[in-house]
C-alpha positions as a Python dict, from the first residue, in 0.01 Angstrom:
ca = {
    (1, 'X'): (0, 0, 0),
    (2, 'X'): (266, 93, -283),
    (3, 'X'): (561, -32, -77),
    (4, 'X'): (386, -342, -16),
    (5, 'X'): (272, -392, -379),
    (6, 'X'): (607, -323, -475),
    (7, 'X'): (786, -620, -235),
    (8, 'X'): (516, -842, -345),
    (9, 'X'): (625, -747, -699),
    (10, 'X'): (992, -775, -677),
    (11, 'X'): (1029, -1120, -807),
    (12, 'X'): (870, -983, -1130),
    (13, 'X'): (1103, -723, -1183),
    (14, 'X'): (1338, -939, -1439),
    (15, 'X'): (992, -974, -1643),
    (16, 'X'): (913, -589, -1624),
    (17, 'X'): (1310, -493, -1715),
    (18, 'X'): (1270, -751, -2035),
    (19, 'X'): (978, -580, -2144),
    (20, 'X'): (1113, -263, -2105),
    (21, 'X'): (1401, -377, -2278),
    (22, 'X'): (1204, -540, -2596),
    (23, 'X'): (985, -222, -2608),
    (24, 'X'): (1310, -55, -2683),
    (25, 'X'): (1470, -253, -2908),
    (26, 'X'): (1103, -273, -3106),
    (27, 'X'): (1089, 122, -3146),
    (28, 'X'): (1420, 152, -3262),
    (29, 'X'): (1392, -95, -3521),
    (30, 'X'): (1059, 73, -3649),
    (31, 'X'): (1281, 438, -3638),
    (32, 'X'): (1478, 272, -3848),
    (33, 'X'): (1297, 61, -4099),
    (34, 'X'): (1057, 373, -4155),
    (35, 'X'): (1389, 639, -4146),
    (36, 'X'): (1329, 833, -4509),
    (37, 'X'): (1729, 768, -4601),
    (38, 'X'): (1708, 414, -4499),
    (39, 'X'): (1441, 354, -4766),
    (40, 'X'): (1560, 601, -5023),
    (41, 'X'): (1944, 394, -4979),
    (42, 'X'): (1719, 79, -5028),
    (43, 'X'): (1559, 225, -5376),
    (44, 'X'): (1859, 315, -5542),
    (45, 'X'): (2013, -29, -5432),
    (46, 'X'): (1694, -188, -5550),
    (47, 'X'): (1748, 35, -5890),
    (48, 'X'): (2150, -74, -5932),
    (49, 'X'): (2051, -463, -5855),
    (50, 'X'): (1753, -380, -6184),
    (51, 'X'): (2017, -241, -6421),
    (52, 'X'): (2293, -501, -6348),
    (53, 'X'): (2009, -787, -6462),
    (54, 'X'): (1996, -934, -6090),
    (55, 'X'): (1636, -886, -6054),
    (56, 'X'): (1334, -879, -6300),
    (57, 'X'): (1101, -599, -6344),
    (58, 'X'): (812, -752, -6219),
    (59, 'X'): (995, -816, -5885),
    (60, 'X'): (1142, -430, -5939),
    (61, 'X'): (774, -329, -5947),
    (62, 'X'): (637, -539, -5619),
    (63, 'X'): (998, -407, -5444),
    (64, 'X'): (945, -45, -5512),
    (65, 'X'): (574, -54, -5413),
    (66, 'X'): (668, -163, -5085),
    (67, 'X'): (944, 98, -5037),
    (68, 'X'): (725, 402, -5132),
    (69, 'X'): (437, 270, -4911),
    (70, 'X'): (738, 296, -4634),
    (71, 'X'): (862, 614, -4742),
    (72, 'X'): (478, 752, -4756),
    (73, 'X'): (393, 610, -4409),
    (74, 'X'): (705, 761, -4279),
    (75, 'X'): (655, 1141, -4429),
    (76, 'X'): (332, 1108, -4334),
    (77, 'X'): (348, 963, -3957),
    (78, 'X'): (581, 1286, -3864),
    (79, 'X'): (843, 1065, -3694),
    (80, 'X'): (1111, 1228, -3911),
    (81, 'X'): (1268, 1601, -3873),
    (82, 'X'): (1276, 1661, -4231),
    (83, 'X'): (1683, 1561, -4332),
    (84, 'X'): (1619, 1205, -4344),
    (85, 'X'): (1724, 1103, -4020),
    (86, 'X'): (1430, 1005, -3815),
    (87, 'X'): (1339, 1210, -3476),
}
């Protein structure tokens, strides 16, 4: 019956391999939008652009309460090995 499922599946294989593909792509992009040193790179930027006048402190606020809800899902979820660099 597996062989037989499998030939009557073939034709979906292009859909399985995108998926497979996406799924992929997806976790590394959450690796590194939740990576420690990605977000602690993003709150000094976020600090310089404050001191040079680009951006208000209201906006500095909202910014940097977004970060450290990153940086606290990220210690907390374990994905990280401790240095900063994700798994």
């Amino acid at each position: 019956m597996g062989l037989i499922s499998e030939v009557l599946l073939l034709p979906f294989a292009p859909v399985r391999g995108s998926a497979w593909a996406i799924r992929q792509v997806l976790h590394e992009a959450e690796r590194i939008y939740y990576d420690p040193a990605t977000v602690r790179a993003e709150l000094a930027r976020l600090e310089e652009q404050l001191e040079a006048g680009e951006i208000t402190e209201e906006e500095f606020d909202r910014r940097e309460d977004e970060l450290l809800d990153r940086l606290e899902h990220a210690m907390g979820s374990g994905n990280t090995t401790g240095n900063g660099t994700g798994r």
